[in-house]
Each structure stands twice: as C-alpha cells, then as structure tokens.
C-alpha positions in Angstrom: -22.9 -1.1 3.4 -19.0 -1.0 3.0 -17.6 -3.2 0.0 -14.9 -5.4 0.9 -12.5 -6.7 -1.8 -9.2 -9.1 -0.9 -6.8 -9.9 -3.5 -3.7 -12.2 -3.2 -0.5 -10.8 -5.1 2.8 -11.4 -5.4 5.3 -8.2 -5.4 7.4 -7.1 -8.2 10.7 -6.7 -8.4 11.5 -2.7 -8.9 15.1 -1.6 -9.1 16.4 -2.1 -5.3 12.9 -2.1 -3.9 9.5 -4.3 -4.3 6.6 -3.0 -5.5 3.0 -4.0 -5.1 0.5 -3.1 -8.2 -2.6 -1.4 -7.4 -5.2 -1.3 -9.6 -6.9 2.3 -10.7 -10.1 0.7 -9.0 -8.6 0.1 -5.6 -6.9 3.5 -5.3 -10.0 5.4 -6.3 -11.4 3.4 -3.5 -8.8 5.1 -1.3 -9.7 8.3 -2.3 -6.3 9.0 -3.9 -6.4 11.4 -6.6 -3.8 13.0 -9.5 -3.2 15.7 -6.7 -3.0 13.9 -3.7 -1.0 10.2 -4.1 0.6 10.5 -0.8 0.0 7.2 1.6 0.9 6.9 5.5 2.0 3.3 6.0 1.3 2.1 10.0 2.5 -1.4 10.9 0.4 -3.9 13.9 0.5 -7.5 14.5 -2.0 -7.9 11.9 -0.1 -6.1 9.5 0.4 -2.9 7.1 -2.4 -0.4 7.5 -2.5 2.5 4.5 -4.9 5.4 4.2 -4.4 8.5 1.9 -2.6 11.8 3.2 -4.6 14.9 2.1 -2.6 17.2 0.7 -3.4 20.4 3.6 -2.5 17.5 6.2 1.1 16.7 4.9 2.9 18.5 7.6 1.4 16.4 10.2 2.4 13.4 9.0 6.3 14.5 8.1 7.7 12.3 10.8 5.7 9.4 10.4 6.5 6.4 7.4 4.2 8.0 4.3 5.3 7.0 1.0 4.1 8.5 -2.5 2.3 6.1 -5.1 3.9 6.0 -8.4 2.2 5.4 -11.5 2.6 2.5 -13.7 0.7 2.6 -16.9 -2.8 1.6 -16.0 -2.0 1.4 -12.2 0.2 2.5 -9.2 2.8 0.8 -7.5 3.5 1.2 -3.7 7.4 0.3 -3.1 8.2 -1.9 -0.5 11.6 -1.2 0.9 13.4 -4.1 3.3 12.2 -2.5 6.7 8.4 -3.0 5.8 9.4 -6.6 4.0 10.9 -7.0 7.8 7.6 -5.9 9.3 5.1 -8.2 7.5 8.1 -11.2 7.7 7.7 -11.9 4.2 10.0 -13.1 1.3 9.1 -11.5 -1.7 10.8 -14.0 -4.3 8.3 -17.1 -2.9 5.5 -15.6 -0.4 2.1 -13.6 -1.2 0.5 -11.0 0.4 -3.2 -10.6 0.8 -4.5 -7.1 0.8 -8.2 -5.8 1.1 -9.6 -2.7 0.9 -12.4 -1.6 3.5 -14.1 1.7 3.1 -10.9 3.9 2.4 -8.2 2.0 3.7 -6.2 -0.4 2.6 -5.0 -3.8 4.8 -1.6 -5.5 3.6 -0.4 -9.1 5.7 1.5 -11.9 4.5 -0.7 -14.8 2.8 -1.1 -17.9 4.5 
C-alpha cells in the first residue's frame, strides 16, 4: 500500500526567491538523505513533479532543472525562482499550493 499525504502551504518569502518548507518527514519520504539533497524539478499541465537525484546519477541530470534542498532548522526549503512561479501560474503573495507526496515523489500544483 503507498501512503498518500497532501498538504496546502503557502511559500515564504526567501531573499529574491520563494521557498516552500518541507518537513523532515516528507523528505525522508523522498528518500533524500544528508548526502544526497539534490532534486530534479519536471513541469506538465498538472504541475511540478520532484524526485531525488542519487548522487552516482548527477551527471545525467546536468542539463535538466535540478535544484539542491537547503536546510532550515527542523526542515528543508525548496526555492522557487520566477520561471517555476510562471509554470504553476501562481502568485505567491495571495495563492497556495497543494503538494502530496506518493511513494517517493513529490507532486506540487497551484490550490484551487
């Protein structure tokens, strides 16, 4: 049986960038580690789709949108820059985003 969790959240404003907070939970779930934090970022009509880069698999992913998880006390933050703000048409001062995590990846859209 795969667990499904969604959460609504608003992002955070970080410096020149918006950042969602993960919780430690969720990005176990993903299988990120101390070691291995990178993310690869692909965008659909549904929305953002983000699974965990291994570390021996980095090269194959040097031309596609990966982004590295950065740690925020008891969490991580995954920064949002304006092109994937574009992508999921969202206005982070007044919209949510719903994101759920299935098996080990993680689905980001706008909330309705």
């Amino acid at each position: 049986m795969r667990l499904e969790i969604i959460l609504r959240k608003k992002l955070c404003a970080q410096g020149n960038t918006w950042q969602l907070y993960i919780n430690k939970t969720f990005v176990k779930m993903l299988g990120i580690t101390k070691e291995e934090y990178t993310v690869h970022i692909e965008a659909d009509e549904e929305g953002l789709t983000v699974k965990k880069v291994p570390n021996a698999e980095l090269d194959k992913y040097k031309d596609l949108l990966c982004k590295k998880l950065i740690k925020r006390g008891s969490a991580y933050g995954l920064n949002f820059d304006v092109s994937l703000l574009e992508l999921l048409e969202v206005n982070p001062e007044t919209d949510e985003i719903d994101f759920k995590v299935i098996g080990q990846t993680m689905y980001i859209k706008k909330a309705k």
